[in-house]
N, C-alpha and C positions, 0 to 999 in steps of 0.2 A: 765504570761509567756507563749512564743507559745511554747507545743510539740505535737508530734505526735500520736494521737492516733492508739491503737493496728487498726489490720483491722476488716470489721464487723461481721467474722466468731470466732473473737476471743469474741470478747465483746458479741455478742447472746448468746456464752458457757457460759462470766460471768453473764450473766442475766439468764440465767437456774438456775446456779447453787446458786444466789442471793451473789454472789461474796462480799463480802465490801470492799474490795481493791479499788474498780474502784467508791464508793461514792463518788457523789461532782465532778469525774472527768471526768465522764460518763452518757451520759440520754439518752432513746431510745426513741423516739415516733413512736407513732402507725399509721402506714397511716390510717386503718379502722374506726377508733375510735377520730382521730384528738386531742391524748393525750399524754404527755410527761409523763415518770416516773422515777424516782432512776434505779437505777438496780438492789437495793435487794427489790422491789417493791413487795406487798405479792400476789398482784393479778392474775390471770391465766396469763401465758407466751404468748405472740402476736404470731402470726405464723411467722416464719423468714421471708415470701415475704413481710409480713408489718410493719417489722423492718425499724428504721431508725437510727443510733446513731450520737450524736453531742457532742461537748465538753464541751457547756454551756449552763444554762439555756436563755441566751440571744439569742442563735442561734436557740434555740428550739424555744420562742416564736417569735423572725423574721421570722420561715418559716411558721406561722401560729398555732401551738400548743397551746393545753392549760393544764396546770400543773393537775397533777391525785391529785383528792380527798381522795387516800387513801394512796399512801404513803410521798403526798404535798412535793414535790422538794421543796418548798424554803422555807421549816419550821426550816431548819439547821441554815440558815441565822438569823432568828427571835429569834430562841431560843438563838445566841449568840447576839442579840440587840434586846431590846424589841419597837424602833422606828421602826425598821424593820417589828417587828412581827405585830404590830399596822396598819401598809399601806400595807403589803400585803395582811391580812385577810379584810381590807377594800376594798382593790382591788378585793377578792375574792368576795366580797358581792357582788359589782358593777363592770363587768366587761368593760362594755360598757360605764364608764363613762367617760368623757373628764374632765382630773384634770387639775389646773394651779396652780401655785404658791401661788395664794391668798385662795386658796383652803388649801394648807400646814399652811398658817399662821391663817385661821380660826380653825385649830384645836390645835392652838398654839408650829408651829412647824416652827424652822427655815430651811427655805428651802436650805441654803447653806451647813445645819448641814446636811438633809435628802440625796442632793447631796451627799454629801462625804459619806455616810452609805452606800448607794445603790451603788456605784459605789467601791467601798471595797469589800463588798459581791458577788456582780452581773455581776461588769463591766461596767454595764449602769447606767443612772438616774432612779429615779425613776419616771418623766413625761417620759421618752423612755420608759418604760417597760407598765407603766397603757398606752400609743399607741400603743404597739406589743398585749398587751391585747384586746382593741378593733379591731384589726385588725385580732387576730383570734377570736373577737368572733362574725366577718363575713364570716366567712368558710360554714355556709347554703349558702351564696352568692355563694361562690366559687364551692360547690359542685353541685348550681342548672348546674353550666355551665358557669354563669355567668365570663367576666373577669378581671382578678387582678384589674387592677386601678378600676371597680365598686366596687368591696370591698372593696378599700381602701378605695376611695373616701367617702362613705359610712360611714366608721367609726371616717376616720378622719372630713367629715364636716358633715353639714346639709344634704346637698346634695349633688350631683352630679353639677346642677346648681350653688351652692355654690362655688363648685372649681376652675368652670371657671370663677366665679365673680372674686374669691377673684387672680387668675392668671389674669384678665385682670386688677384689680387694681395694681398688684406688676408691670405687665411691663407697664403701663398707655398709654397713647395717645402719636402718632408722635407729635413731636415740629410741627409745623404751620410752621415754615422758613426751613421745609426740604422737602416741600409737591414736590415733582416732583424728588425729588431722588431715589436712590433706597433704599429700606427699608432690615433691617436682618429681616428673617423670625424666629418664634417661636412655638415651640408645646413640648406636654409632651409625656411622653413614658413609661408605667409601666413598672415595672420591679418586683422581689421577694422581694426588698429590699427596695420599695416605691416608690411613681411617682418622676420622674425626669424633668427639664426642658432643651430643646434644644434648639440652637439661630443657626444659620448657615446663611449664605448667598448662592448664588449660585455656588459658589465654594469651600467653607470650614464651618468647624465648627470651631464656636466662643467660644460654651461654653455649657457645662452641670453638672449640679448641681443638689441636691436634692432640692424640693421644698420648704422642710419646715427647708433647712438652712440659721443660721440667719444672714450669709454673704450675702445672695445672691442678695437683694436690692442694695448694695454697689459695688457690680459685674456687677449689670446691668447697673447702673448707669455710672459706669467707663467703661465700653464696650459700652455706648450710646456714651460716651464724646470722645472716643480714636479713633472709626470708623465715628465719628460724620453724626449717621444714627440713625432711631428713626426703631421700633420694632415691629411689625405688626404679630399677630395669626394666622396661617392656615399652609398648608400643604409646602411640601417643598420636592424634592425628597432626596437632600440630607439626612434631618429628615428622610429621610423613610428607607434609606440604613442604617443610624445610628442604626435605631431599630430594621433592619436584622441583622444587626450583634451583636445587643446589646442581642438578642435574641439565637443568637449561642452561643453568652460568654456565658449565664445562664445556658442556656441546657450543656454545659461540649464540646462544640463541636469546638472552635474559640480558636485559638492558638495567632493570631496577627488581632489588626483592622485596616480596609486598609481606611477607611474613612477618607479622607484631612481634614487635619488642617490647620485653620487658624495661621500664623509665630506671636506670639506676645511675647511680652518681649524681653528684651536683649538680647544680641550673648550668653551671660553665662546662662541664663536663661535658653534658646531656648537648651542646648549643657546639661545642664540636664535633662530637659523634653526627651530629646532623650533617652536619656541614661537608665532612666525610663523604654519606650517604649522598648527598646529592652534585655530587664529583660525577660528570660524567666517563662512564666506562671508555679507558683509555687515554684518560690525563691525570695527570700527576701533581702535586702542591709540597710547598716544604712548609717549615713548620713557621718560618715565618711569616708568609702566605695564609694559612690557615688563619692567625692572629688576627693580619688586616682584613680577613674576611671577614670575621666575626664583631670588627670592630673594637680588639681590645688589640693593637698593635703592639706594643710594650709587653704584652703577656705568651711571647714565645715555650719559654720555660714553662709554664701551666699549661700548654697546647703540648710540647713534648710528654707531658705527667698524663696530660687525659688519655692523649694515643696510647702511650704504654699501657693504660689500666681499661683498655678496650678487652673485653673478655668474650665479644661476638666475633671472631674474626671472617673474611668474607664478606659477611654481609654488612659490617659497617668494615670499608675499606680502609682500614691503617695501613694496609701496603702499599696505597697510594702516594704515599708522606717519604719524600726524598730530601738527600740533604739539600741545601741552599747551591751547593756547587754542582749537583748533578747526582751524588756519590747515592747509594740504594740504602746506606744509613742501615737501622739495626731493625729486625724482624722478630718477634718471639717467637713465630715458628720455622725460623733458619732464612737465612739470605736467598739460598737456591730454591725455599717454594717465593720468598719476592721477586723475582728473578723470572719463575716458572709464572705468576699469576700476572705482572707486567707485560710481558710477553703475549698472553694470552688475551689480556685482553687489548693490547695493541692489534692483535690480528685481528682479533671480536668487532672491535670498533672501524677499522678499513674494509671488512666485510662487509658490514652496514651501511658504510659509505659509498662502496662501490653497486652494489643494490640497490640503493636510491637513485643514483647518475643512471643507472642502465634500465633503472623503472622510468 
């Protein structure tokens, strides 16, 4: 369920005072330390400038965190399942390791069972969480200077080399019978919440996805077949403006993105994508909502089909779109970045608010 957490003068008070009201619903990480804890955590109090609080342990390890050894955030989870307790002290052992599924069933575990346990307790999977683990535990990356996508990159492959292999294999070679037209351009663009991939042509964008979602072969393929252009890597100013402003949204600073879109989908389609887009940052709409927006109330189900078949993510906000009860409903690029961009922009939008009152 989405609420709102108190603001961060309140919850530093309950972490002084090791509150247990706010366990479970509350976790501070430490900028200095690059550590998440409980709030009645027994270890010395952080200084407030290197407070940070989040509402889950999921968000905690998306910004890079890694869980305190002394009062283990996720040992509440374990002790109420012991398949829980099993993979995350495993995880503990090995943070940096790259788990897969066949890895679950070598220790004789079914991984549909382990999904549903981890996403009960956590919100996420548990192959999402053992990735948010190796991703902070490239934060020496991060703190030599180095930038975001090297760490990712990093964690999630071999290498750096590896990324661009395994991206020039997903969008492969021009067809032969399109050699002298013009090609959509492509390139990635880090972000907090994992490399992304962009496709634009010279005057819109086509499409941005997370890279390692497992639509997104099926997207490329249907945006090769639909603009019948083949796909070609390198710079692109469009891309470049995309990651100005994809840069503003992170930082708390971009209220609307002005970057042209490419028109695809149907007129109904097209009329909720908009609709979306001009949600303002930091409110939320369900899918029946949308409908009476649009003026087709009856047509929920056709508003759920266009959300899903939104292929710009970010900048037309389908993360926006919660169930009718509250619940964060389904994401294509995982619950814990809906989760993480909620969040974000809830603080986005109170920032702005409190700016305005003090101007």
């Amino acid at each position: 369920m989405l609420f709102d957490l108190p603001n961060d003068d309140v919850l530093y008070d309950a972490l002084v005072r090791r509150d247990p009201a706010y366990d479970g619903f509350a976790f501070v990480a430490v900028k200095s330390t690059g550590i998440f804890c409980r709030l009645v955590c027994p270890a010395r109090n952080p200084k407030r400038e290197n407070s940070v609080f989040y509402d889950s342990v999921a968000a905690c390890l998306s910004a890079g965190y890694r869980p305190c050894k002394r009062c283990r955030p996720l040992a509440p989870a374990g002790e109420a399942d012991p398949l829980v307790k099993t993979l995350t002290e495993a995880l503990e052992c090995e943070p940096a390791r790259r788990w897969r599924e066949t890895d679950l069933v070598g220790l004789g575990l079914d991984p549909s069972t382990v999904r549903r346990a981890f996403k009960r307790h956590f919100g996420i999977t548990f192959l999402d969480m053992a990735r948010l683990r190796r991703l902070g535990s490239a934060s020496k990356t991060l703190s030599s200077g180095e930038p975001v996508i090297q760490a990712q990159l990093e964690a999630g492959f071999e290498s750096a080399s590896g990324f661009r292999a395994a991206f020039g294999r997903l969008l492969g070679q021009p067809p032969a019978g399109l050699r002298g037209r013009s090609l959509l351009t492509a390139d990635w663009i880090e972000t907090p919440i994992g490399p992304m991939v962009a496709i634009a042509d010279r005057h819109a964008l086509h499409l941005l996805e997370f890279f390692e979602r497992k639509a997104l072969p099926a997207e490329l393929k249907r945006l090769q077949e639909t603009t019948r252009s083949g796909i070609a890597i390198g710079p692109s100013p469009l891309i470049d403006q995309l990651r100005t402003e994809l840069t503003q949204y992170f930082d708390g600073r971009l209220a609307a993105f002005s970057v042209p879109l490419a028109r695809q989908g149907s007129d109904f389609t097209r009329q909720v994508w908009d609709r979306l887009r001009a949600l303002p940052v930091g409110e939320t709409r369900s899918y029946s909502e949308i409908a009476a927006d649009i003026g087709r109330p009856s047509a929920v189900r056709a508003v759920a089909r266009a959300n899903g078949a939104n292929p710009i993510a970010i900048v037309v906000p389908c993360h926006r779109i919660i169930g009718a009860n509250g619940d964060l409903a389904g994401y294509g690029g995982g619950l814990w970045r809906k989760r993480w961009l909620l969040e974000h922009e809830r603080r986005a939008a109170a920032h702005r608010d409190d700016m305005k009152i003090a101007g």
